[in-house]
N, C-alpha and C positions, 0 to 999 in steps of 0.2 A: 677096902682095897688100898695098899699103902702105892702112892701116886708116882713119891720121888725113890724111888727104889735104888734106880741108876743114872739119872739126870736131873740135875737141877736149872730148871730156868730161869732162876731166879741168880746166879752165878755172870754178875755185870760184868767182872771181868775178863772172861771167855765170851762172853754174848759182843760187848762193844772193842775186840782187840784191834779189827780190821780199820777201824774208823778214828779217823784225827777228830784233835777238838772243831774244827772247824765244819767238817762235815757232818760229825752231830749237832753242832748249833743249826747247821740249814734245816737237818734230818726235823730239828727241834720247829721250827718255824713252819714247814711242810707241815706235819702233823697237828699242829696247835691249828694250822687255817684248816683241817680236815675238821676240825670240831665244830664247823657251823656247814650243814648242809646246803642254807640257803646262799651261803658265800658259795660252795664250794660248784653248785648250779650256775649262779651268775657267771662265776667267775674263770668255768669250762664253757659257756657257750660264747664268752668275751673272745676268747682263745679260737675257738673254734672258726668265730666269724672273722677277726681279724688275720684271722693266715688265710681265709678264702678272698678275702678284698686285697690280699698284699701287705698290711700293714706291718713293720719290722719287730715284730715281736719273738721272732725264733730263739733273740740272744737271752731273752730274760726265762722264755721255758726250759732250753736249755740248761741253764743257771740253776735253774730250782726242781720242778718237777720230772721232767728230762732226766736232770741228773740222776736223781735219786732210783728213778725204777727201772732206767734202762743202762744196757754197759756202754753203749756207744750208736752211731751213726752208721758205725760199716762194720764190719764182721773185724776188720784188724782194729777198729777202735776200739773193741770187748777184751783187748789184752790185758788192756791193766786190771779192770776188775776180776778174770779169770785170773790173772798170776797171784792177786789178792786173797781170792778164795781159795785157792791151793795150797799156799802158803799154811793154809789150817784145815787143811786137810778135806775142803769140800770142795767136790766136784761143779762142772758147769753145764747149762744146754743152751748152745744159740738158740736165740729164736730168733727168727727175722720177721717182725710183727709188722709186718703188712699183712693186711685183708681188705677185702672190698673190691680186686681189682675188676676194672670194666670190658680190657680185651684182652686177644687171645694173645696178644704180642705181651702184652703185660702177665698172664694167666703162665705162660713160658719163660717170661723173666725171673718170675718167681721161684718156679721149679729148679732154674740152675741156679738161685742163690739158694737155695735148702740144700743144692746138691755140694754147693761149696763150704756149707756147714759141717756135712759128713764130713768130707775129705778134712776139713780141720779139726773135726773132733777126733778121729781117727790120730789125729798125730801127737795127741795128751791120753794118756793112762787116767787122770783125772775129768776129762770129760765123757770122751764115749756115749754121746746121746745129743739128739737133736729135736726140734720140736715142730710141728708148722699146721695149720688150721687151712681146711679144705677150701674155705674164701677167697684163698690166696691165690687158688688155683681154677675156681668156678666160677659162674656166674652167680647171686645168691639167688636171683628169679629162677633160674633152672634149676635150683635146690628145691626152690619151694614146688616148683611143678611136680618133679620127682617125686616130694614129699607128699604132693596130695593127690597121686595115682593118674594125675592128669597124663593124657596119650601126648607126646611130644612130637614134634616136626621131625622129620628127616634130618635138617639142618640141626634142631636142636639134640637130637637122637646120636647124631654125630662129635656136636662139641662135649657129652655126655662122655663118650669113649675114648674123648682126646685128654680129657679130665680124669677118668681112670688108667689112662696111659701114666702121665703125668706122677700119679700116685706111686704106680707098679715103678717106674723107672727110678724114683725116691727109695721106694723101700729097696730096689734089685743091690742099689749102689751101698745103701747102709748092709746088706748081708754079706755085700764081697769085703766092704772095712768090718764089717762086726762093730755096729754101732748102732748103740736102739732108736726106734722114732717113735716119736710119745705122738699121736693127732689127735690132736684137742676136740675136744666138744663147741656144739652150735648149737644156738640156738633149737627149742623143741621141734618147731615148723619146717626147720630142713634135713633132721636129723638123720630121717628113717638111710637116705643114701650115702652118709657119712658112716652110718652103721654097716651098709652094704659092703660100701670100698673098702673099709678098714679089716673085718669079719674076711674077707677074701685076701684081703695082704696078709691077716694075721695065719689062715690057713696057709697060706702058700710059704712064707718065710718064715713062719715059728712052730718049724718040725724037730730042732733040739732043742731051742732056748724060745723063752719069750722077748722077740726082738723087737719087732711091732704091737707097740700098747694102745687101746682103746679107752678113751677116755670115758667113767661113767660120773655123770653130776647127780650129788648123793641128795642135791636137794627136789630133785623130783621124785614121786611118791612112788615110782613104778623101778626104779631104780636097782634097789636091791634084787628081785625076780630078775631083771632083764641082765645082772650079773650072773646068774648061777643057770639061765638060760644058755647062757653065750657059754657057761664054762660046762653043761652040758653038750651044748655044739662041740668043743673043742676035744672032748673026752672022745665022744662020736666019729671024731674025723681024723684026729691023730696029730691032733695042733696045741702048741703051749699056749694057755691065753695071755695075755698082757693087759692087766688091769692099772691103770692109773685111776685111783678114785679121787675127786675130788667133791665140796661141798656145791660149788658153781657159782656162775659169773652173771645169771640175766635176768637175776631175780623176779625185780620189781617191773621189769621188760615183757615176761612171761606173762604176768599175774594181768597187767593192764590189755597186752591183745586177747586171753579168753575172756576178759570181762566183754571187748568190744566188740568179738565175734561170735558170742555165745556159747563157747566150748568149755567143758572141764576145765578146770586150772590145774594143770600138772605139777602145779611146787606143791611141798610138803602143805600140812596146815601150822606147820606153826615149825622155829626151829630145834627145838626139842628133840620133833620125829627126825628131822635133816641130822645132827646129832648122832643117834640112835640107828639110824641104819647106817650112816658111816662108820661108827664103832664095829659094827657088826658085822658091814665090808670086810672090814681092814682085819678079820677074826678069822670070818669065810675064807679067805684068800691065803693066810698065813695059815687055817688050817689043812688047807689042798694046794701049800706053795709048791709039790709035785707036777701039778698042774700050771702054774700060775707064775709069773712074776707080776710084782706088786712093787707100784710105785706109790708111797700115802702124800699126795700133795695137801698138805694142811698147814693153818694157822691157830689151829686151834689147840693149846696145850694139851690138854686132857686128852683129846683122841691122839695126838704123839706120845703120852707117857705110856698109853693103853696100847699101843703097837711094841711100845718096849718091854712091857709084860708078857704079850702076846705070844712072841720072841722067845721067853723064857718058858712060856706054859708049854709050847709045842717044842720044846727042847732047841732050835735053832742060833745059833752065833750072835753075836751084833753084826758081823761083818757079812754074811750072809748074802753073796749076792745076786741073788734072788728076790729081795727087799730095800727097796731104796725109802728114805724120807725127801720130801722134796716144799722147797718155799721160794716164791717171788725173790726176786734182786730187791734190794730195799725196804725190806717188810719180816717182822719176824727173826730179826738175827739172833733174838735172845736164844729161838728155840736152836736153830738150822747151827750155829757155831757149839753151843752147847751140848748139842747132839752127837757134831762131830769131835769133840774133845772125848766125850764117851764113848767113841769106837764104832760109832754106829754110819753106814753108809749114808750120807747128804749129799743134797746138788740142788745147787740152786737155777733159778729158772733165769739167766739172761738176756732180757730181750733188746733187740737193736733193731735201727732201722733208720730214713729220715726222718727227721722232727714229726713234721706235718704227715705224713703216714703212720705214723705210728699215733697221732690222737686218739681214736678210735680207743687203740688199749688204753693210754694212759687215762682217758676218760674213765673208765672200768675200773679202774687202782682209784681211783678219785671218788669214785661212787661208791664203788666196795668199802673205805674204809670209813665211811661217812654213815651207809646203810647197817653194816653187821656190828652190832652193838657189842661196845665196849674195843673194838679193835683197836680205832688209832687212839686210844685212850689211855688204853695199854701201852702202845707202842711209844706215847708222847711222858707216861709214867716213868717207862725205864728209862729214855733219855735223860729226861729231868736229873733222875736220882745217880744215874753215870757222869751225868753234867756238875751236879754239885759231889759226887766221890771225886772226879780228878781236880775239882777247883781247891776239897780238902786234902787231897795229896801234895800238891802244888806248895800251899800254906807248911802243910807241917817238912817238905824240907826245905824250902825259904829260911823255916826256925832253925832247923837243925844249920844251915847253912851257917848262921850269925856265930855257932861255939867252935 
């Protein structure tokens, strides 16, 4: 199967346009300290514990890791990076990465800054889509109880349907702008009511279009089935499904609480199979895109050039949209710019937020790229070789300069 058919990732200078020399040498420095796990442990719970004592450390995260994976602080600070990515032709999704929150005042603050995500994505051609994780808006103990059938309180029975308020009033607002919401995946243990509330948004709001996407994580082993379940529901009830696949985020999180509770281990056994049913996702989905919008949130080459094939086997467009590709803010630009100079729909995932609220994720970017082998290796590869292409451009017209 020839790979580079219609994209090449390997094309440095469509992958690094958006970026000054300056910010690839940080890019460069980031990456190279991803390459030692055991630095990259210490040196997230250093973090971690010195913003909960106070210690003034905000200016130096900001500076370095900050930068790189999120677009800003506030919603109007993600300009400049979204006017960036536009400029080449790819799309953006706020996110406003907070999760965890503790009360209901906080669970409510939330919901109206996703709501003001809509309302500004709505006002870009290039954005149109918003993102946000059900955490944001629950308690995660009432997730877990939900999840494990337990009968709930009155009181907690209650915050339950404040919680799927919260969601409905999300999605009501993205159908009156026409603007999608992508709601992330959690963790296994809370999952089953994230699949609830979403499964019910997505019936209710994606009766022409899939506007409300569900997130599946390709690297649990049930994964695949519980796609073509839901896209059996959706055939059944008269709803577009809205698949966002991805490969997932809690790996080594998963694997360590069933070994401690004694449960199956729901990840893949190896990632091969993780792999292998994402390929096969991303086939499913593009073969009954009738049914389906498909967003392929990936880092992984292969399964991007396989969705551009995919594309052509089922006779569909690059522009197509119906089918987005989709990658992290600061990760993968070789693929996400390249794709988009190819004609094909991209958008990258922007997430903002305060510093210290948003650890959580950046911890997650920090661990991911340390964990899935070969990533930031990759990613510290092609800077390197962009680093020393512009330092060779530089020199040869210096020469030319002299005649």
């Amino acid at each position: 199967m020839e790979l580079k058919k219609f994209v090449d990732f390997d094309n440095l200078t469509n992958a690094f346009a958006a970026r000054t020399d300056e910010a690839l040498k940080q890019a460069h420095f980031i990456f190279s300290t991803m390459q030692s796990p055991g630095l990259v442990k210490v040196g997230m719970a250093l973090t971690k514990w010195s913003l909960n004592v106070g210690l003034p450390v905000k200016g130096i995260i900001k500076k370095t890791i900050f930068n790189l994976f999120c677009g800003g602080e506030t919603l109007d600070g993600c300009q400049r990076a979204t006017n960036e990515l536009a400029a080449f032709g790819i799309g953006a999704i706020f996110d406003y990465s907070v999760e965890g929150e503790k009360t209901e005042e906080g669970f409510d603050g939330s919901a109206q800054e996703i709501m003001r995500t809509i309302d500004r994505a709505s006002q870009y051609e290039f954005i149109r889509f918003s993102a946000f994780k059900i955490t944001g808006l629950a308690h995660f103990d009432l997730l877990t109880k939900i999840h494990a059938g337990e009968k709930l309180t009155a009181e907690e029975a209650a915050a339950y349907e404040r919680v799927k308020k919260r969601v409905d009033m999300i999605c009501a607002e993205a159908k009156r702008k026409d603007v999608s919401v992508l709601i992330d995946a959690e963790e296994t243990w809370i999952q089953k009511p994230v699949t609830e509330i979403t499964r019910d948004m997505m019936a209710k709001y994606n009766t022409e279009k899939a506007l409300v996407f569900y997130t599946f994580q390709m690297y649990a082993h049930s994964m695949l089935g519980h796609l073509k379940e839901l896209h059996a529901d959706a055939k059944e009830n008269n709803y577009r499904l809205g698949a966002k696949l991805v490969r997932g985020a809690y790996m080594e999180k998963e694997a360590e609480r069933a070994k401690d509770m004694g449960y199956e281990n729901p990840i893949q056994p190896n990632k091969e199979a993780t792999d292998r049913d994402f390929d096969a996702a991303t086939e499913y989905c593009i073969k009954h895109i009738d049914d389906i919008g498909l967003f392929a949130g990936s880092h992984n080459e292969k399964s991007n050039y396989l969705v551009t094939l995919y594309l052509e086997k089922y006779g569909l467009p690059r522009d197509d949209r119906r089918v987005y590709f989709g990658q992290l803010y600061g990760m993968s630009d070789h693929i996400s710019f390249n794709l988009a100079a190819a004609g094909y729909n991209v958008i990258k995932y922007v997430p903002y937020g305060p510093i210290k609220a948003t650890i959580p994720y950046l911890m997650r970017r920090a661990n991911e790229n340390t964990s899935v082998k070969g990533q930031s290796g990759r990613e510290l590869t092609l800077i390197k070789k962009e680093l020393k292409r512009r330092k060779g451009t530089k020199k040869q017209f210096a020469h030319q300069d002299k005649f």
